[in-house]
C-alpha positions in Angstrom: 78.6 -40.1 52.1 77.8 -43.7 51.7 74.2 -43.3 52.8 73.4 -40.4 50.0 75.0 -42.7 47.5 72.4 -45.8 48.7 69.5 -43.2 48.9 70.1 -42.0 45.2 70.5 -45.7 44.4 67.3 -46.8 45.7 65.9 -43.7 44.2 66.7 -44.3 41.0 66.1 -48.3 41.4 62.6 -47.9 42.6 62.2 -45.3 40.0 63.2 -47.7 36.9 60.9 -50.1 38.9 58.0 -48.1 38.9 58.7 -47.0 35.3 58.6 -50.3 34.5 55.6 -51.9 36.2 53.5 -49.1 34.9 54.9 -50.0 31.2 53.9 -53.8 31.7 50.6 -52.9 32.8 49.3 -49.9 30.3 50.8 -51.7 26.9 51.1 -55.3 27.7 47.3 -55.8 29.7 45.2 -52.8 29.4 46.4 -52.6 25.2 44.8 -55.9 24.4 42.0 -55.5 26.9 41.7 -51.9 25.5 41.3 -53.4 21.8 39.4 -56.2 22.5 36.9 -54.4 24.7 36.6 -51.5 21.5 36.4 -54.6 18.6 33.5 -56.4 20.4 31.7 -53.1 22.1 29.0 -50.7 19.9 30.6 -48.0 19.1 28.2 -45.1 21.1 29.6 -47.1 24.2 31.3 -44.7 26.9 34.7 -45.9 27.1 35.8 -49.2 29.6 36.8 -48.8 33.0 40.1 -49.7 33.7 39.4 -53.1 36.0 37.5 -54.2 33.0 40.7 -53.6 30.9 42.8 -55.1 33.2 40.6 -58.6 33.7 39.9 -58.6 29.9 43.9 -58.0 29.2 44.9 -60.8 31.6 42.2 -63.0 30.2 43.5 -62.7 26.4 47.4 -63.4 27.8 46.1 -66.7 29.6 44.3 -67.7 26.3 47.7 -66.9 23.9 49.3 -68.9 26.8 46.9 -71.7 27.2 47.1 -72.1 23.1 51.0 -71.8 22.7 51.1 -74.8 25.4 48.5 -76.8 23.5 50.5 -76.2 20.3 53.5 -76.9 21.7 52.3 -79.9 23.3 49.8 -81.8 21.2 50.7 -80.3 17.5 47.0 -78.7 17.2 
């Protein structure tokens, strides 16, 4: 009995864990890299492929964290 309970529990753990990896990286990196790519792109242009959403995604959060440091740090 104990070892269904631990299978449903690592079920349902990895699960919630998948659920939210996958919710990190479609809003939190591909949205901005998704945006970004769209504002500075023509507008005819077939849409990005998802490695270039993901670099240009985790490029924009380095720069809001690189600025909040310098901010933070110096006063700019």
């Amino acid at each position: 009995m104990e070892d269904v309970v631990a299978g449903i529990f690592k079920f349902i753990g990895r699960a919630i864990g998948q659920i939210f990896i996958e919710l990190i990286l479609e809003l939190l990196i591909k949205g901005p890299g998704y945006l970004i790519i769209k504002f500075f792109s023509k507008t005819n242009e077939k849409e990005p492929t998802e490695n270039k959403l993901i670099i240009i995604g985790l490029l924009f959060w380095c720069f809001v964290g690189g600025s909040t440091y310098l901010i933070f740090k110096y006063g700019i």
